[in-house]
C-alpha positions as CSV (number, residue, x, y, z in Angstrom):
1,X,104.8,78.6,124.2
2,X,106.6,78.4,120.8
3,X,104.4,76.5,118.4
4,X,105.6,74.8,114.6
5,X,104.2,73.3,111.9
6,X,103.9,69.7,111.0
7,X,107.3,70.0,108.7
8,X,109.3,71.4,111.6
9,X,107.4,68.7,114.1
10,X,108.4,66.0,111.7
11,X,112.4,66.8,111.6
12,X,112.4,67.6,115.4
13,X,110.5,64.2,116.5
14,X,111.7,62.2,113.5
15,X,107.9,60.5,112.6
16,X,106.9,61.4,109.2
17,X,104.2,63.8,108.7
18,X,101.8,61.0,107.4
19,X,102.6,59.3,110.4
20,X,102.1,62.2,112.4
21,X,98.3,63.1,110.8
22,X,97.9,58.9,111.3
23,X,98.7,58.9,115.0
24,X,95.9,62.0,115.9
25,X,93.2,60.5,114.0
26,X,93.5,57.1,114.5
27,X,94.8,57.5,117.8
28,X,94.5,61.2,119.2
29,X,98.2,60.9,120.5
30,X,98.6,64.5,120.1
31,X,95.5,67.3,119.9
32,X,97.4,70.1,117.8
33,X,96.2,74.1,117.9
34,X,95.5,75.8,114.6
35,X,96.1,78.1,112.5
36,X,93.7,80.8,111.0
37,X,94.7,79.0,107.9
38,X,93.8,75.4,109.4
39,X,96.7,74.5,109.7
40,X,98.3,72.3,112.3
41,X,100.3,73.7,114.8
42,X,102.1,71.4,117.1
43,X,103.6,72.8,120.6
44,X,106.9,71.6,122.4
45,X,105.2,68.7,124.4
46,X,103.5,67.6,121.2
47,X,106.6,67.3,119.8
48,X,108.5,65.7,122.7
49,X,105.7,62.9,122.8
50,X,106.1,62.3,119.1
51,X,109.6,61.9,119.7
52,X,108.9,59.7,122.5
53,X,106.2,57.2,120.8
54,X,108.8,56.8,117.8
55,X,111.5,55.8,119.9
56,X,109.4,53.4,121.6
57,X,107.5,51.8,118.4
58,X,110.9,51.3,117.1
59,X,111.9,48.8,120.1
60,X,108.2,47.1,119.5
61,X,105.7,48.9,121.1
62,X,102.4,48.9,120.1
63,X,101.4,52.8,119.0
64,X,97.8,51.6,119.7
65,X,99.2,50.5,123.2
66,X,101.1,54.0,124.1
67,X,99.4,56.4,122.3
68,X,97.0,57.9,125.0
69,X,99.9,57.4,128.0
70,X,101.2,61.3,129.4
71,X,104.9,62.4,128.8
72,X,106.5,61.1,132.1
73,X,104.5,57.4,131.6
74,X,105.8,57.2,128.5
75,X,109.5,58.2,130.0
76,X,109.6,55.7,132.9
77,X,108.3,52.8,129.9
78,X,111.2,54.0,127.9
79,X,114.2,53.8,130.7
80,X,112.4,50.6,131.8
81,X,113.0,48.9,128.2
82,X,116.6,50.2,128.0
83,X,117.2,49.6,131.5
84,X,118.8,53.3,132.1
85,X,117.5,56.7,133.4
86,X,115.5,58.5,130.5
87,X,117.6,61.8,131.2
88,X,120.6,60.1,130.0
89,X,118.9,58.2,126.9
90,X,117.8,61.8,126.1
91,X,121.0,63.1,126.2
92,X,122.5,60.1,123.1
93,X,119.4,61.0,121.3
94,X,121.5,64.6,120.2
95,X,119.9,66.2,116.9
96,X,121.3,64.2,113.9
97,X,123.0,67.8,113.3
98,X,125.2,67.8,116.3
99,X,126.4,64.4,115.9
100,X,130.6,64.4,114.3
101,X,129.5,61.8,111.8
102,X,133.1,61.8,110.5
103,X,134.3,60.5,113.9
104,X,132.0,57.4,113.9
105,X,132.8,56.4,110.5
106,X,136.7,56.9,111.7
107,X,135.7,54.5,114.3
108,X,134.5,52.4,112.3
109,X,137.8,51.8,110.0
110,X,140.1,51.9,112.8
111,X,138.1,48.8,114.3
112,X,138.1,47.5,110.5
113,X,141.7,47.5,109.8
114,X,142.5,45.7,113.4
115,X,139.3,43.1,112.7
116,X,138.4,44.4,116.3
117,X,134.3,43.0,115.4
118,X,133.3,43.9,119.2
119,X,134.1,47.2,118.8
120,X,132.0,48.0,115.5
121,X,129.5,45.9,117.1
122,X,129.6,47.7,119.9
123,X,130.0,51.6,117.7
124,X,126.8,50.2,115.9
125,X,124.6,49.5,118.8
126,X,125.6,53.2,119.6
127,X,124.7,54.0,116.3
128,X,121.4,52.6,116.8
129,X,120.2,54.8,119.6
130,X,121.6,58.0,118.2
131,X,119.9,57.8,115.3
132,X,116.6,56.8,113.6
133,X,116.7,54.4,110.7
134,X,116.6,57.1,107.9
135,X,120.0,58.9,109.1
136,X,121.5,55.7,110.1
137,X,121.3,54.4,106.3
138,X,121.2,57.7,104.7
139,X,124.3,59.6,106.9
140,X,125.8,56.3,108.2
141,X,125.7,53.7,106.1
142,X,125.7,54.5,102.8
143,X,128.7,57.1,103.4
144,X,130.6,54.1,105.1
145,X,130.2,51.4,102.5
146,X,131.8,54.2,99.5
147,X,134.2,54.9,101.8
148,X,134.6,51.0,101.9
149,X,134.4,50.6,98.1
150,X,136.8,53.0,97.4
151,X,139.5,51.6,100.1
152,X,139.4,48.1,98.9
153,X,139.8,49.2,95.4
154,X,143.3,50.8,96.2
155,X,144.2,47.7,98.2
156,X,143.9,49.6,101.7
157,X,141.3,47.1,103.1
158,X,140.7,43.8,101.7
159,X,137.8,42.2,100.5
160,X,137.8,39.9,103.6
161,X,137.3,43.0,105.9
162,X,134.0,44.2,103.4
163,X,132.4,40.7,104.0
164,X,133.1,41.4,107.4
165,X,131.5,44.8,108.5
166,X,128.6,43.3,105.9
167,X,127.7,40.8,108.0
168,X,127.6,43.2,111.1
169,X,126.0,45.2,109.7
170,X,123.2,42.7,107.8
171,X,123.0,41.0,111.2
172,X,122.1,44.6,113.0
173,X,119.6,45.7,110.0
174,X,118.1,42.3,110.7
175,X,116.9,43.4,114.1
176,X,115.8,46.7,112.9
177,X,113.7,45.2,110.1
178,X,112.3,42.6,112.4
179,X,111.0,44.8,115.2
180,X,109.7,46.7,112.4
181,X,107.0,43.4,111.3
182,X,105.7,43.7,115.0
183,X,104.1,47.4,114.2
184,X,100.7,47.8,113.5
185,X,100.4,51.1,112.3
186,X,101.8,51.3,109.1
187,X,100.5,52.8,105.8
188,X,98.2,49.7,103.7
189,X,100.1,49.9,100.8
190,X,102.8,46.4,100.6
191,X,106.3,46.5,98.6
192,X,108.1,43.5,98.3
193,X,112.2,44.0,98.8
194,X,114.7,41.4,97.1
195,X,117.2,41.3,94.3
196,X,116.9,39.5,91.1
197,X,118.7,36.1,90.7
198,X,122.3,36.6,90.3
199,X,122.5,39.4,92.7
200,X,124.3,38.5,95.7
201,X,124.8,42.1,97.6
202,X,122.0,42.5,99.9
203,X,123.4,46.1,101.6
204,X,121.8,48.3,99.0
205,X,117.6,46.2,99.4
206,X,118.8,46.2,103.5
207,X,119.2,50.1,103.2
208,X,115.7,50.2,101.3
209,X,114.5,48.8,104.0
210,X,115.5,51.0,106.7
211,X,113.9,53.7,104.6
212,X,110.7,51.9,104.8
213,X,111.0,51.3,108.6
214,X,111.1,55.7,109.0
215,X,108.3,56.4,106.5
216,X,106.3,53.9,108.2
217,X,105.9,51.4,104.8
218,X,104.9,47.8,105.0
219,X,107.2,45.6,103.5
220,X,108.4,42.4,103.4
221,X,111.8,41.7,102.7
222,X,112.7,38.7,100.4
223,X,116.7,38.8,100.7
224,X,118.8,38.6,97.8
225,X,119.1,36.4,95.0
226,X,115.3,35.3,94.7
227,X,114.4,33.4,91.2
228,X,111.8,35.0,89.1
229,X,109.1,32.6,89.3
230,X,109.5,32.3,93.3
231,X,109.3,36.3,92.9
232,X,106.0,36.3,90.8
233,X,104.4,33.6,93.1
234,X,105.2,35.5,96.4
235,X,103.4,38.7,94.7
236,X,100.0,36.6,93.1
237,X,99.5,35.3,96.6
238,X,100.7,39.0,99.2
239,X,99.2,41.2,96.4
240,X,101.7,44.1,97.0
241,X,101.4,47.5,95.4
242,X,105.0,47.7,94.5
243,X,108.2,45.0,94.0
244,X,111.6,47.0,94.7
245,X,114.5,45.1,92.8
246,X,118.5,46.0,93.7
247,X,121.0,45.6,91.2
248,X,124.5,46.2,92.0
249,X,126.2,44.5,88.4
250,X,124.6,46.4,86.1
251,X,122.3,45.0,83.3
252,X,123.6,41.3,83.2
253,X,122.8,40.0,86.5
254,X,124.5,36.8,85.7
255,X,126.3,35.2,83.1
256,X,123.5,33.8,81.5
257,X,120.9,36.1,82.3
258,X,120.5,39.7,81.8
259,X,117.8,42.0,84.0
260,X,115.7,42.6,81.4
261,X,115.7,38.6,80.6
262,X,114.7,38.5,84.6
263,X,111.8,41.0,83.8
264,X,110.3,38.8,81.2
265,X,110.2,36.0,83.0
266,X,108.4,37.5,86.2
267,X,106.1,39.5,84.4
268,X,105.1,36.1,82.8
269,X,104.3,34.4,86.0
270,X,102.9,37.5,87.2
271,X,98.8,37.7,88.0
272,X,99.0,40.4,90.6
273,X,99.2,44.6,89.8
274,X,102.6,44.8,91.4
275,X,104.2,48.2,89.9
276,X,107.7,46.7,89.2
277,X,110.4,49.4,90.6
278,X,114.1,49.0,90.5
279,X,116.8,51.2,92.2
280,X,120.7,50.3,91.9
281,X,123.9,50.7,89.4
282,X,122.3,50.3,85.3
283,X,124.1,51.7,82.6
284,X,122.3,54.3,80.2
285,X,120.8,51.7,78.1
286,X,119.5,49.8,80.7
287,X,117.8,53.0,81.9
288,X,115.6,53.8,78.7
289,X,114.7,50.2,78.4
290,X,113.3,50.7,81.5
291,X,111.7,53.5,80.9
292,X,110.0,51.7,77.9
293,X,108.5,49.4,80.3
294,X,107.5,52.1,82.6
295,X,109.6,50.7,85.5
296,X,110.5,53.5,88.2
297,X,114.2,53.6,88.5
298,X,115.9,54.8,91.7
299,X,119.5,56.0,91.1
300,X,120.3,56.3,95.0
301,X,118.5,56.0,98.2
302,X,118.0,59.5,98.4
303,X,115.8,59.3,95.0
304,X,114.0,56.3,97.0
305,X,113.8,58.3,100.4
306,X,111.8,61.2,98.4
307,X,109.7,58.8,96.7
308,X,108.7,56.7,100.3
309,X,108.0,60.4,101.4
310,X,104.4,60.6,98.8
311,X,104.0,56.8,98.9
């Protein structure tokens, strides 16, 4: 029997290695070998269980629930939820490396350009069960809405067909990020998700969240455009250990009001020891004053993926 370490087990089952050492102690979901060095070593059904506890956590399962269940009862739970024989959800669960991510997104804009919503509805839900929530934003979405960006700059979509895959998309997020509250195994640690006041665009804090979702975070997402005050008073009273902020507009968030001018005015109101994080579009400037405040700044999602992975 072939035998891999808790890096290799995490990519092949898609639960983070936290996660992973979280589920055997807490739960003894899986009893991995060792090394001469002590280190874990997890077999082929270890890893096939992992994968299967994920996917079922993910459509609200209780890890506390499942954890102790065999391979096969955890299979016949799993084509009981999605109503269809495990064998062939097994079969649209491919390895994120054997799925033609340039054909989805095709799908996508062919749909787009036609306003043909119950297909990229429909593509989406696909989407969905192929992938876990850190390839769907990281290899999916944040690829589609450049892509997007770009096209309605040189006038080949409009700004009416952006607002539109948005809102599928926000509305399909939504779900995600709501089974996600029903988990109960999730690292301690709190981060609050929102944008400042000003800041309509809600794709970028959405995407953040997914994030969480994989690395097993608590959040609680606070949508976009959420006043400072109303900010500072949600933190005194949920006591997080981190606020994430999106900014798409740069520094001045509004006519009137720039982000550090948003900054002032939270950390005014502000009783709690939230660190104050903030990941987006900021010109240089911006940056170093940010730095002066000691405010992490992410520059993509991939910069806040590798910081979820030590949080």
């Amino acid at each position: 029997m072939q035998y891999f370490n808790i890096q290799v087990a995490s990519q092949l089952s898609g639960v983070a290695s936290a996660t992973i050492r979280a589920w055997e102690k807490r739960y003894h979901a899986v009893v991995p070998e060792r090394a001469d060095n002590k280190h874990r070593l997890y077999s082929e059904k270890d890893i096939e269980k992992l994968a299967l506890l994920f996917r079922l956590t993910e459509v609200g399962q209780s890890i506390g629930k499942i954890a102790h269940l065999d391979i096969e009862e955890l299979k016949k739970i799993y084509s009981t939820l999605l109503q269809r024989p495990y064998e062939e959800l097994l079969a649209q669960n491919a390895p994120s490396s054997e799925i033609d991510f340039d054909k989805i997104l095709n799908s996508f804009f062919i749909a787009l350009s036609a306003y043909k919503l119950d297909i990229i509805s429909h593509e989406l839900e696909k989407a969905k069960t192929l992938l876990g929530p850190r390839d769907l934003c990281l290899k999916l979405l944040i690829p589609l809405f450049k892509e997007i960006g770009i096209k309605v700059y040189n006038n080949e979509l409009s700004i009416a067909q952006e607002h539109t895959l948005s809102a599928i998309f926000t509305f399909h997020m939504g779900q995600m990020i709501g089974i996600h509250y029903q988990k109960k195994n999730l690292k301690d640690d709190l981060v609050l998700i929102t944008t400042p006041e000003g800041e309509m665009h809600e794709i970028g804090i959405m995407a953040s969240a997914l994030l969480c979702v994989h690395h097993g975070v608590k959040f609680i997402f606070l949508g976009a455009n959420l006043p400072a005050k109303s900010l500072a008073e949600a933190s005194n009273a949920l006591r997080p250990r981190a606020i994430l902020l999106g900014v798409t507009k740069g520094h001045e968030i509004s006519d009137h009001k720039t982000l550090e001018d948003y900054l002032n005015e939270v950390t005014k109101h502000l009783t709690s020891k939230a660190e104050i994080m903030v990941g987006g579009n900021l010109r240089a400037y911006a940056k170093t004053e940010l730095e002066k405040r000691n405010i992490k700044f992410f520059s993509s999602l991939e910069a806040f993926d590798d910081f979820l992975a030590q949080f």
